[in-house]
Each structure stands twice: as structure tokens, then as C-alpha cells.
N, C-alpha and C positions, 0 to 999 in steps of 0.2 A: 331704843325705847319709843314707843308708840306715845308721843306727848299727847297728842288729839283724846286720846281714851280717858285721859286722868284728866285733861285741863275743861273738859266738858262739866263734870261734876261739880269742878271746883267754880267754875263761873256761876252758878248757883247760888255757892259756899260764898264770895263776897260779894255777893248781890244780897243776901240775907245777912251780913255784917253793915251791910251799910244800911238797911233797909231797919234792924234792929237797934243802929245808933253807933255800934264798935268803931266803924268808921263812920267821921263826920263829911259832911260836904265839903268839899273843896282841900282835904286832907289829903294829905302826902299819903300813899298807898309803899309803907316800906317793906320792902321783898322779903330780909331776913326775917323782919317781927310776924309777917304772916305766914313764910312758909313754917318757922316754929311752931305756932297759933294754930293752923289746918293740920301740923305735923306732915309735911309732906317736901318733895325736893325744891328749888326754885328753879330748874328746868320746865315743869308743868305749869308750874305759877306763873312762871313771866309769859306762855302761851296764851294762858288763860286770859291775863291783862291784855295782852295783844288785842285776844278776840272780845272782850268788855270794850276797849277803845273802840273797837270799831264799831260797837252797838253802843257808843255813845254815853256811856255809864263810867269812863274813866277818862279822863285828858293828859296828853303828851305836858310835862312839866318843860320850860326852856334850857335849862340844866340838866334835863336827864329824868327819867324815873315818870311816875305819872300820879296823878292829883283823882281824887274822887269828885265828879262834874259836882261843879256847882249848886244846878240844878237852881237856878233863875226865874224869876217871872217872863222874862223875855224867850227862857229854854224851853221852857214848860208850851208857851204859845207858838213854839215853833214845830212843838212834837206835834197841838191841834192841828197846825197846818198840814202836817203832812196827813194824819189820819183822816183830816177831809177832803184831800185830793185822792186817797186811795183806796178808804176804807166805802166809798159809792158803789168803786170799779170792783170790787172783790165782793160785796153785796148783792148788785146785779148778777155774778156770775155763780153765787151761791144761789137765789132763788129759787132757780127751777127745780135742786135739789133736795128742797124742802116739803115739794109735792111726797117725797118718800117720808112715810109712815113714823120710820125710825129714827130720822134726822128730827122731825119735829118733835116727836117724845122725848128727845136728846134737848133739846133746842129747849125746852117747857121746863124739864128737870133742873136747870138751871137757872129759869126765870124762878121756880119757888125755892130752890136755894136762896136764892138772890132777895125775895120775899119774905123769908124765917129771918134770913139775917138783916134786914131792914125793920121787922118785929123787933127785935131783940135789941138793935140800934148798933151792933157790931160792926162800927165801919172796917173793919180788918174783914171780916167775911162779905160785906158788900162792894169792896174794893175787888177783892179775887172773884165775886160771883161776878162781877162787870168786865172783868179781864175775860174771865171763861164764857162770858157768852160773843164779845169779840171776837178770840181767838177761834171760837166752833167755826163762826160764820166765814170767818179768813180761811178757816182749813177747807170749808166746805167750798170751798169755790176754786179749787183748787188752781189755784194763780200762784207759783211758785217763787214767781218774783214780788210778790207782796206779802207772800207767807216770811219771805226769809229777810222784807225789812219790817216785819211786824216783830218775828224774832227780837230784833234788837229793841224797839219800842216798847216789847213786853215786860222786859228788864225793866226800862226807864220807870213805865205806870208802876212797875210794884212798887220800886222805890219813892216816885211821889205820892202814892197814895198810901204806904206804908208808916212817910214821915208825916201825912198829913198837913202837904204843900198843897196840895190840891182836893178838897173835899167837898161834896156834897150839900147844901145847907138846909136843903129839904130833902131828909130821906124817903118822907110819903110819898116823894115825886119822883123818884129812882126806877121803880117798877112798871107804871102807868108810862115811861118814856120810853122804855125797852119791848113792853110790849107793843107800843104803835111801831117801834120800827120794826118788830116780831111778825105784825097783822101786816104793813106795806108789802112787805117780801112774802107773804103768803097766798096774798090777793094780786100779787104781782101789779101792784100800783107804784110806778117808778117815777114819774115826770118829776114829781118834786123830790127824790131823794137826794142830791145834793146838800139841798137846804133842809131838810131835817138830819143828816147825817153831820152836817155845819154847824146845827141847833145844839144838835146832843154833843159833840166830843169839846164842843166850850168848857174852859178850865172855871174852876170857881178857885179862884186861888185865895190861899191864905200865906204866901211869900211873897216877897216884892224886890225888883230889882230886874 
């Protein structure tokens, strides 16, 4: 059996259980009750966990079996750390791509996405429109090694911004920050993107620990 084919789906499948509350933080993730639950074998399941561990969104228990991550104030500020040391490197290297036509049409459709849903005050849709316009720019840059630890981080943000561990507190300010780092990378004005890249992936957390 081809495990990798089914347990890709399924990492989705409890990342949207924990992201919708089914599983709590820091909860025992028990194999029979979820492959039940998905209806599916725990050959694919237990893969699936594997590959979750490794992206961060599940923890090895010391007895065996694994925990749904905590997900901390101190976790949450370590996930910033990394997207400000990588997310510059994978920005400059999207830029120039952005001279294309289609990429910025691309790139803009999700800015008003991200804009209706800041209208509206939908943090569930301004949460996913701030994921899709990071991950464009990650994919546009085609840096492989940053696309496949974004992968894992993608997981994470949904989940924090899903539980509403890390949110926004001024929506009107959401859009106006995406587009200056929209117009840097257009005008290819770089010296200072670190520190606006620093600026923006700051948690505003509403968990503690």
C-alpha cells in the first residue's frame, strides 16, 4: 500500500480537527478513536502523524503515541523567528518575478480578498487571505528549501490563527501592511526588508505561556 497517497489528505484532515477544536492542545492524539473518526486504517494514520511531527503541529509523547503541540506563547514566537530569518530570503528571490504581469494580478487578487474579508471582519477569511499571500510569494521564489519549511509552518499559522492564539487587533491595519511589503518588492526597494519583514510577522498573541 502506497501510505504517502492517503496519509497526505489525512494531514489536512487533523489539522482542520484541531484547528476546529475536535482536538485540544496539548491532547493525546489517540490512533483507534481517529482512524474510526476519518474512517480510515491506522497504517496511513500513524504516517500521517509522523509527517505532522515533523512539521511541528504534533509532539512525540515520553510513553509513546503523540500529543497535539501545545502551541505556547513562547512556540508561537519561535515560529516568528523563523519566518523572519527566511521569509526576507525567499522575498528577494521572488521579486523580480513580480515584474510578470500575471504574478502581480495573482499577487493583488488576494490583497482584495484579504480586503472583503477585513470589510466583513471575518478573521477566519483574513487569516487564510494572509497565509495565501505568504505562501504565493514563498512559491514564487522558488527556493525549495523554504517552500518545504513553510509547508510545515503553514499547518502551524492555520492552526494559530484558526484558534485565535494569535490575532490581529486592528483589522484596518492588515491590508495597508501587506501592501507596503506588496509595493517594496515591486519597486524593488530591499535594504530595509528584514526589518519590515521583522515588523510584520510579529505575533499579537492572545495566549500566554
Amino acid at each position: 500500500m502506497d501510505t504517502q497517497k492517503f496519509s497526505g489528505p489525512m494531514t489536512a484532515r487533523i489539522v482542520d480537527m484541531i484547528s476546529n477544536g475536535e482536538l485540544l492542545r496539548a491532547q493525546r492524539v489517540r490512533e483507534v478513536e481517529i482512524s474510526k473518526k476519518l474512517g480510515v486504517s491506522r497504517i496511513p494514520l500513524r504516517e500521517a502523524m509522523k509527517q505532522l511531527a515533523s512539521q511541528g503541529v504534533l509532539e512525540a509523547r515520553e510513553r509513546g503515541g503523540m500529543n497535539v503541540k501545545a502551541f505556547t506563547a513562547t512556540q508561537i514566537d519561535e515560529i516568528r523567528s523563523v519566518r523572519a530569518a527566511l521569509e526576507p530570503i525567499a522575498f528577494r528571490q521572488a521579486a523580480p518575478h513580480l515584474q510578470d504581469q500575471e504574478h502581480r494580478i495573482a499577487l493583488n487578487a488576494i490583497l482584495e480578498e484579504m480586503k472583503w474579508a477585513c470589510k466583513t471582519r471575518d478573521q477566519s477569511a483574513v487569516a487564510a487571505a494572509d497565509i495565501a499571500f505568504h505562501s504565493f510569494l514563498i512559491a514564487l521564489s522558488g527556493n525549495d528549501l523554504i517552500r518545504n519549511i513553510w509547508h510545515g509552518l503553514e499547518f502551524q499559522l492555520r492552526i494559530i490563527f484558526r484558534l485565535e492564539l494569535c490575532v490581529p487587533t486592528n483589522l484596518d491595519e492588515v491590508v495597508p501592511k501587506h501592501k507596503r511589503l506588496r509595493d517594496v518588492l515591486l519597486n524593488n526597494y530591499l535594504d530595509g526588508l528584514e526589518a519590515l519583514v521583522a515588523d510584520h510577522v510579529r505575533p499579537e498573541l492572545s495566549v500566554s505561556g
